[in-house]
PAROTOR-674761 format. One record per residue (C-alpha): x, y, z; residue number from 1; residue in one letter. Coordinates in nm, 2 decimals. Example, Ala and Ser with C-alpha at 12.3 -4.5 7.8 and 13.67 -1.06 7.14 Angstrom:
<recs>
X  Y  Z  pos  code
1.23  -0.45  0.78  1  A;
1.37  -0.11  0.71  2  S;
</recs>
This chain:
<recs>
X  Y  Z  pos  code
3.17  3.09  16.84  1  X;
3.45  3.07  17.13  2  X;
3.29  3.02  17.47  3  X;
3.43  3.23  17.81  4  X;
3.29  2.92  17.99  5  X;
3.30  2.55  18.00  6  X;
3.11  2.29  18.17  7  X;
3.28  2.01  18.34  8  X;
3.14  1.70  18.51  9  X;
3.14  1.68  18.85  10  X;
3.22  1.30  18.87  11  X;
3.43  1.17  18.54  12  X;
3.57  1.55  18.50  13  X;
3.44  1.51  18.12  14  X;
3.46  1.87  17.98  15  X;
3.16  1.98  17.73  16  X;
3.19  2.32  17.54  17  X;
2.87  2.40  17.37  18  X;
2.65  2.71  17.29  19  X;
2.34  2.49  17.35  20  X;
2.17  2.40  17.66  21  X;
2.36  2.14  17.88  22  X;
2.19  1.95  18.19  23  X;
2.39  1.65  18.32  24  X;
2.66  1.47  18.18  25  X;
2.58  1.26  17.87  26  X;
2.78  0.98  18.00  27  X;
2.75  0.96  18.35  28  X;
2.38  1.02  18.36  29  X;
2.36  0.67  18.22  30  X;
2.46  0.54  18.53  31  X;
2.21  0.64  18.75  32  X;
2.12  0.31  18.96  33  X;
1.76  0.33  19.11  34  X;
1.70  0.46  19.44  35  X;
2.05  0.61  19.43  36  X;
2.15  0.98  19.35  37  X;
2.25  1.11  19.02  38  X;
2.60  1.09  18.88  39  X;
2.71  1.39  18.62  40  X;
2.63  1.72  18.78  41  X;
2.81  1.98  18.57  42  X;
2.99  2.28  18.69  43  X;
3.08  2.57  18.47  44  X;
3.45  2.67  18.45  45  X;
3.63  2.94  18.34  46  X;
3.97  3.04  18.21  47  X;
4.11  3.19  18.52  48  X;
4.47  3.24  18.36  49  X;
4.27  3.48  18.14  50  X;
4.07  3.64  18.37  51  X;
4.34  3.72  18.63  52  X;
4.55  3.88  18.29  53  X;
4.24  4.11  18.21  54  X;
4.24  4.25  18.52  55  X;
4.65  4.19  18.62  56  X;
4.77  4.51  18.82  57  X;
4.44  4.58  19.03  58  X;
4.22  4.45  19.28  59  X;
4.05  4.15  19.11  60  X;
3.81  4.07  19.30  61  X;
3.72  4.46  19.33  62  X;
3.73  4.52  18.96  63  X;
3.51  4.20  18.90  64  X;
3.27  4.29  19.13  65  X;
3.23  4.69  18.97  66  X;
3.16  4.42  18.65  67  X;
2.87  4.26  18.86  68  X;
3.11  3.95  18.87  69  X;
3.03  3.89  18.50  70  X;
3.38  3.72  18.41  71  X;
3.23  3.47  18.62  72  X;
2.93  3.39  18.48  73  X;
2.78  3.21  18.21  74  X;
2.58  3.49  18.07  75  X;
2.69  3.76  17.78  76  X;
2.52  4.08  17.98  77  X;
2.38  4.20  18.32  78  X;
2.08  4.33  18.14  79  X;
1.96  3.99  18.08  80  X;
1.88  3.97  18.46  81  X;
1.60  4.06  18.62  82  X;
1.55  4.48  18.68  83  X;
1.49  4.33  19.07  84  X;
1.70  4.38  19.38  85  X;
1.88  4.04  19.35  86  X;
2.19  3.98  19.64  87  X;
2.39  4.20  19.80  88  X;
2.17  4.11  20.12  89  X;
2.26  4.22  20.45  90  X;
2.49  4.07  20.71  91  X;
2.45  4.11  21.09  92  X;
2.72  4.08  21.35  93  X;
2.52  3.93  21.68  94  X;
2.77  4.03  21.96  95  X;
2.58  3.91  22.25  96  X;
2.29  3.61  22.28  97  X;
2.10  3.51  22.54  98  X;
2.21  3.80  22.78  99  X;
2.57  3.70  22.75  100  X;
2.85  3.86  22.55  101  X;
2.99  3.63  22.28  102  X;
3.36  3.52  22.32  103  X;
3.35  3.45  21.92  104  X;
3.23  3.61  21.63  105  X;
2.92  3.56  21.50  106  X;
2.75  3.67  21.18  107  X;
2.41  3.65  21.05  108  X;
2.34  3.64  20.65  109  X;
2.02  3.69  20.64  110  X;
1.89  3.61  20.23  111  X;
1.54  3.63  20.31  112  X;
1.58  4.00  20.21  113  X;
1.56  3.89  19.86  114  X;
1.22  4.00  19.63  115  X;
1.07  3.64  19.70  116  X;
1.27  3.60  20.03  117  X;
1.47  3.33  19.95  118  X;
1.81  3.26  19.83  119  X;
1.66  3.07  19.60  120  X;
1.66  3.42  19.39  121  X;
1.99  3.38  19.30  122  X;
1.95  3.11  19.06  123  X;
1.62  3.16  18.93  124  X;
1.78  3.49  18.81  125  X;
2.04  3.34  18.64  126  X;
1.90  3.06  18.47  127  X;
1.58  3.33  18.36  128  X;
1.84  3.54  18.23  129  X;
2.05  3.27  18.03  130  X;
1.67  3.18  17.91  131  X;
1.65  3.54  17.82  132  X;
1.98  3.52  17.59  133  X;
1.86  3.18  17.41  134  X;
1.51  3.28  17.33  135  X;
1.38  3.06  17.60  136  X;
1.01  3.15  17.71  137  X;
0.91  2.88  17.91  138  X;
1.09  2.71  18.27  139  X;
0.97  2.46  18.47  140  X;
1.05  2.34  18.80  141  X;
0.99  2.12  19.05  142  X;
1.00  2.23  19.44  143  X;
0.86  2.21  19.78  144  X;
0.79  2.59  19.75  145  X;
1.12  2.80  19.76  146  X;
1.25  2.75  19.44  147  X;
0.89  2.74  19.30  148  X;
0.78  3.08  19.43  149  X;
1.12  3.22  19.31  150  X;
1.12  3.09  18.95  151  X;
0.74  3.21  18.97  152  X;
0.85  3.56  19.08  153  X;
1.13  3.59  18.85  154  X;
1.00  3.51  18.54  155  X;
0.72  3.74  18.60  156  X;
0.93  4.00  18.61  157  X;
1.13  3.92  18.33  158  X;
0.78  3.81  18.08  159  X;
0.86  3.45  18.11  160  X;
0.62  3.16  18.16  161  X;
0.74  2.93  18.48  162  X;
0.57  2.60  18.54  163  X;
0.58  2.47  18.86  164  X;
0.54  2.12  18.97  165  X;
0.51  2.07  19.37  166  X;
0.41  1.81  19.63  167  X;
0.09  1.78  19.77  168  X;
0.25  1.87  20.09  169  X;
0.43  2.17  20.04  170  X;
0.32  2.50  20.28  171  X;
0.02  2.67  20.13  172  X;
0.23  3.01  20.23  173  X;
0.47  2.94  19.95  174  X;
0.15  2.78  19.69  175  X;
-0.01  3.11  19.77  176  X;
0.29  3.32  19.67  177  X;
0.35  3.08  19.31  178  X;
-0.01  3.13  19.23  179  X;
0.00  3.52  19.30  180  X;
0.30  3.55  19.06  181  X;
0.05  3.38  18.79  182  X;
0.29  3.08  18.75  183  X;
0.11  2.76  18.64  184  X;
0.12  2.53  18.92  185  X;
0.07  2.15  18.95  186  X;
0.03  1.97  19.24  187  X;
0.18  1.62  19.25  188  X;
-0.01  1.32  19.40  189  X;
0.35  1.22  19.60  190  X;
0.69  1.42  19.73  191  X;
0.96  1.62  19.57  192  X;
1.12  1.36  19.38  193  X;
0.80  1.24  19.26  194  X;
0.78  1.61  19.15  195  X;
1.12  1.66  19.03  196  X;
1.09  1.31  18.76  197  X;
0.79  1.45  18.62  198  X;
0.92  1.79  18.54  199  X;
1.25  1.58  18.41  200  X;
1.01  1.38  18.17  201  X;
0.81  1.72  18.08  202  X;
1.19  1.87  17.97  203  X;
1.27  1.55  17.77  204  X;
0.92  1.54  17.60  205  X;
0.90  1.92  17.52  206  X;
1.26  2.07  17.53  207  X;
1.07  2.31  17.84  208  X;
1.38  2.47  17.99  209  X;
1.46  2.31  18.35  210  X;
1.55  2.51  18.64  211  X;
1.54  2.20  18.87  212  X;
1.85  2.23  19.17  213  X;
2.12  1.91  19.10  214  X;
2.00  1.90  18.72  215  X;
2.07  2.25  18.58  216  X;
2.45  2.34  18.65  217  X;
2.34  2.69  18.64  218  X;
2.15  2.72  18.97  219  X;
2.51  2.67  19.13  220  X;
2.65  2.94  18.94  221  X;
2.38  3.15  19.08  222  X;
2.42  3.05  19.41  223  X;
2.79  3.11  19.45  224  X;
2.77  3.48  19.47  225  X;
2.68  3.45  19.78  226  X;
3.03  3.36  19.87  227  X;
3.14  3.65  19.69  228  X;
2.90  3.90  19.93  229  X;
3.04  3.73  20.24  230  X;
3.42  3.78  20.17  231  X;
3.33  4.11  20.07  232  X;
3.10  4.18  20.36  233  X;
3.40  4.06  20.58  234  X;
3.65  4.29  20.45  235  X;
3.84  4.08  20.22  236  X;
3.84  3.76  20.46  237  X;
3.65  3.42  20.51  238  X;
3.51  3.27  20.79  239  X;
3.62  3.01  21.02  240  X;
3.31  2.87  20.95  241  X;
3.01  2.87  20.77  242  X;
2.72  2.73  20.83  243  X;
2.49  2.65  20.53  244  X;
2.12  2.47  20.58  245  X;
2.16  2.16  20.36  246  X;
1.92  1.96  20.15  247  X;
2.02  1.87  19.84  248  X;
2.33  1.98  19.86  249  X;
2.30  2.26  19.58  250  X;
2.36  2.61  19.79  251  X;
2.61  2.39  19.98  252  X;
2.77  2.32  19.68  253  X;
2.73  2.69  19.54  254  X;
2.92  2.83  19.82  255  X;
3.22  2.62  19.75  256  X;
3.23  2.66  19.40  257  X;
3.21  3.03  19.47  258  X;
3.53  3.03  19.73  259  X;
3.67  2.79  19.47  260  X;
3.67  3.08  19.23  261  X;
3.81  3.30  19.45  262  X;
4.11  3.05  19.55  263  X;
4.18  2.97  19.14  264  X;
4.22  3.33  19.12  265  X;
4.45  3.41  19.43  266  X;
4.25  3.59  19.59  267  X;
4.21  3.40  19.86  268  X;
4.42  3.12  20.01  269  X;
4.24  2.92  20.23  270  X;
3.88  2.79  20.21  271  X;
3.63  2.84  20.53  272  X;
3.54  2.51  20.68  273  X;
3.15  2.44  20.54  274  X;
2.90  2.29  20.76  275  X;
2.62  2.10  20.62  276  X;
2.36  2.16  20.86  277  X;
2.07  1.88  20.78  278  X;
1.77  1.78  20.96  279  X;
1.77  1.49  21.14  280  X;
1.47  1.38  20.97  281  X;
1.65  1.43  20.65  282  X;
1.99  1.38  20.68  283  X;
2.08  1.15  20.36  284  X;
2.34  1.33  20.27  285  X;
2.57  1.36  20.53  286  X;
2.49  0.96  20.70  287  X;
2.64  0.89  20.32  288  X;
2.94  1.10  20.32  289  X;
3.18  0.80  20.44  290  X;
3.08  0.55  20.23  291  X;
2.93  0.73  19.90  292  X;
2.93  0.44  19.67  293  X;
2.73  0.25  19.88  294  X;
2.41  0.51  19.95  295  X;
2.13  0.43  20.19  296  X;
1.84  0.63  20.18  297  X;
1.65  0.69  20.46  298  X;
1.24  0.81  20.41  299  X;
1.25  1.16  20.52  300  X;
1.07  1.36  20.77  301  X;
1.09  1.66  20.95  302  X;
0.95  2.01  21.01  303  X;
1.21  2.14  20.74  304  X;
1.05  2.13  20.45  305  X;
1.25  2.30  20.19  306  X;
1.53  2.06  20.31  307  X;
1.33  1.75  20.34  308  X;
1.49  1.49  20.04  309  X;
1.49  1.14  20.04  310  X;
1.79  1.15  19.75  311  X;
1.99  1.45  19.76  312  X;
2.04  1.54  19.40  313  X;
2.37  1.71  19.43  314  X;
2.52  1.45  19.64  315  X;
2.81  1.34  19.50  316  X;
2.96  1.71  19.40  317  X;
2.86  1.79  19.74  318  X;
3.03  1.51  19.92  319  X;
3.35  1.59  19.71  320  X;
3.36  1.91  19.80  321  X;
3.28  1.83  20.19  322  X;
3.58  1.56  20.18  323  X;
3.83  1.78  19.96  324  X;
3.78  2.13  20.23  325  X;
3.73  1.90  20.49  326  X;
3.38  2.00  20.54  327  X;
3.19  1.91  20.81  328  X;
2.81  1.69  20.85  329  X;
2.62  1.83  21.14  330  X;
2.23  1.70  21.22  331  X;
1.97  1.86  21.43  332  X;
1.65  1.77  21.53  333  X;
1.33  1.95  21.50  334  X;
1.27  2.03  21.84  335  X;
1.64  2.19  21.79  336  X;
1.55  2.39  21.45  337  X;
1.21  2.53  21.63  338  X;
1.40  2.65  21.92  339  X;
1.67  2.82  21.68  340  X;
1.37  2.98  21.51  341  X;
1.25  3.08  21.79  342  X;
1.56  3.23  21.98  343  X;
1.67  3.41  21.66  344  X;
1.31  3.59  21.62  345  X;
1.27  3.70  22.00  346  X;
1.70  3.79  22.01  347  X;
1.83  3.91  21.64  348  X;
1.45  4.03  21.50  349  X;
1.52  3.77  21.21  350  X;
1.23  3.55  21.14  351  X;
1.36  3.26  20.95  352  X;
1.14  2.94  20.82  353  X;
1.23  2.61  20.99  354  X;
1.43  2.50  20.65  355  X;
1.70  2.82  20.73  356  X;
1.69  2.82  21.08  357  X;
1.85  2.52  21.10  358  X;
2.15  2.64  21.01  359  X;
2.14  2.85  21.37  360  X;
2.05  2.53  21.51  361  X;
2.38  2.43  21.43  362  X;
2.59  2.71  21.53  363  X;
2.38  2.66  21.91  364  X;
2.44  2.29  21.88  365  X;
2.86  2.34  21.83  366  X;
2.85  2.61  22.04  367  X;
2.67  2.37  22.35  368  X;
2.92  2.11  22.26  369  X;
3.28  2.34  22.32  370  X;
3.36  2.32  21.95  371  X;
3.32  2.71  21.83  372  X;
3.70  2.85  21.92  373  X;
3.73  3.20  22.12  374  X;
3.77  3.47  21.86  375  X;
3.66  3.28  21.55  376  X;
3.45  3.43  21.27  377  X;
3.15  3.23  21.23  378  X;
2.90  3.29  20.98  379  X;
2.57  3.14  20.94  380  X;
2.37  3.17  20.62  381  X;
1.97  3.25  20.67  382  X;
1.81  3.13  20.37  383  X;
1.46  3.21  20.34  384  X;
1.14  3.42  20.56  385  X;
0.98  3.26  20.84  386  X;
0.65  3.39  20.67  387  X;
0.68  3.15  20.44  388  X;
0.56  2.88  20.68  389  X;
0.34  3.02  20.94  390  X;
0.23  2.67  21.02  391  X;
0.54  2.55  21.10  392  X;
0.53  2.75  21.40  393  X;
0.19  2.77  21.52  394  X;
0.30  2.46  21.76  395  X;
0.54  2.69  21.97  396  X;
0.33  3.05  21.98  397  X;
-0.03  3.02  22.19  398  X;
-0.23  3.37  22.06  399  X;
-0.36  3.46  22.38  400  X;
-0.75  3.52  22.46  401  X;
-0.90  3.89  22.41  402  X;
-0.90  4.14  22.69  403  X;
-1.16  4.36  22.69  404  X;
-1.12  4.73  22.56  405  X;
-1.08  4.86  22.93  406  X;
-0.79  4.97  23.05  407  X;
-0.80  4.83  23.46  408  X;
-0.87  4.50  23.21  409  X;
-0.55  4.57  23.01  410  X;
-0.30  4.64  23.33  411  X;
-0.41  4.32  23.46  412  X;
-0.32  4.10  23.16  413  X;
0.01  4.30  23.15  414  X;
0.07  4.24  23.50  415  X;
0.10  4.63  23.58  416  X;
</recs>
């Protein structure tokens, strides 16, 4: 049987063409060195000679999208996905912050509207549906509560078992919402990559299909859509710049791949300048970009938890992709990403967890520092709900005492 879709290693560019499941690639995950990322991240590819003949003389990017993008995706049929609102989330144009007109454009995506308000959404979907097509009943993951609580939701929708490895100190907001969606969930005695090994050894042991971000080439596939919305969204342009909340380096990574679609196929012709927006806390990735080879990792911490990693998984596909657009690494600090929160609640009505907020932390950090050009089109991509960690901002919000049920009482505390 003839495949629409290949996978191709990120590092050696070894293609593999199989109809079975494929994770990283067989000869570069040999390599791995300890305490360094992991070499052979796939991506899927496509024919796109092909694809731009099936749909030579109209709108391709139009006539793929009334397909629901399928040409370019590794899955036979759309019904395989979950009968959930998946994507086409909204996107806000802010023309004025802080009391003062903007002299750029500014955009908020805001993917927190998705059913487990995440973006992580997007690739539980896919890789439940490609599950779906093999036969697969069972996924595990491991997570620090976003991609957990989404595979959890997903797969309850679609009649799938999800197992969910997480550590010990991920938000009880996000345990709460795995354990609601009846997931089986395991708490790990140590962090995310303690986490994320285990669930690797559980795959190896038991052929459990793996969802895990930087291991499954699917969860990119799933995440690149989003590009798709925001060209669309944009009226058939890109950005100057998008700003993306990085941990891993997976939706980083997702983005460009989906823009890279779009460029193989002509319909665009320039990519939009990425930024990596990392804690400072947690900022492996982009303290490593010059010098990838030789990886430092620093212990991480910060208020950010969904993009707190001590080794980013995806890092060498998203370094490559950083160096080859000409990408750029941008840190903030926490008391930076809980202002952002902050400001974007009380001015845009968004409430975004510390982890997505981050990414406005960096628009308001290049914006402070002269480097967002008059007239540009910025965009900055919210990735999950505020809700999902309440605690986070419980330091910067004081509930204030009761006032009596008498009005006098009431005017007073008002200041009427």
């Amino acid at each position: 049987m003839s495949l629409d879709f290949k996978y191709q290693c990120s590092d050696c560019n070894k293609e593999v063409q199989s109809n079975e499941i494929v994770y990283l690639c067989p000869d570069c995950e040999k390599k791995k060195k300890p305490g360094m990322p992991p070499k052979g991240v796939m991506k899927v590819i496509y024919d796109y000679d092909i694809i731009k003949e099936d749909f030579r003389g109209g709108d391709i990017f139009f006539d793929l999208k009334s397909e629901n993008y399928l040409d370019l995706l590794p899955i036979k049929s759309i019904d395989s996905l979950p009968g959930l609102r998946i994507g086409n989330t909204p996107m806000y144009e802010v023309d004025e912050f802080e009391g003062k007109a903007l002299n750029s454009y500014l955009y908020l995506k805001d993917d927190s509207r998705n059913p487990t308000f995440s973006l992580k959404d997007r690739a539980s979907a896919l890789v439940s549906a490609f599950a779906k097509e093999k036969g697969l009943k069972k996924i595990v993951t491991a997570s620090t509560g976003n991609s957990g609580s989404s595979l959890a939701g997903i797969c309850a929708a679609q009649g799938q078992e999800s197992i969910i490895l997480v550590p010990e100190s991920a938000p009880k907001a996000k345990l709460m919402q795995v354990m609601m969606y009846g997931a089986s969930i395991v708490p790990v005695a140590g962090n995310y990559d303690d986490a994320f090994d285990l669930s690797l050894q559980l795959t190896k042991e038991t052929s459990i299909f793996n969802r895990n971000t930087g291991f499954n080439p699917l969860t990119i596939e799933g995440k690149k859509i989003v590009a798709f919305e925001i060209y669309d969204q944009m009226g058939g342009r890109v950005p100057d710049l998008l700003f993306v909340p990085t941990g891993d380096g997976v939706i980083l990574s997702g983005i460009y791949k989906g823009f890279e679609d779009l460029l193989k196929l002509g319909i665009i012709k320039t990519m939009p300048t990425l930024v990596a927006v990392q804690a400072e806390g947690s900022s492996n990735l982009i303290k490593n970009i010059a010098k990838p080879e030789e990886f430092k990792m620093v212990k991480s911490k910060t208020i950010a938890d969904s993009i707190s990693v001590d080794i980013p998984r995806n890092f060498y596909m998203a370094v490559n992709y950083l160096k080859k657009y000409k990408g750029i690494g941008l840190a903030v600090n926490d008391k930076e990403i809980m202002e952002a929160s902050q400001k974007l609640a009380q001015q845009t009505g968004i409430f975004s967890e510390p982890s997505s907020a981050a990414a406005f932390a960096g628009f308001m950090k290049m914006k402070k520092q002269g480097k967002i050009e008059e007239a540009s089109s910025n965009v900055v991509l919210l990735t999950g709900s505020g809700l999902k960690d309440i605690q986070a901002v419980e330091k910067i919000v004081k509930m204030p005492k009761p006032v009596d049920a008498d009005l006098k009482k009431l005017k007073k505390f008002l200041g009427i």
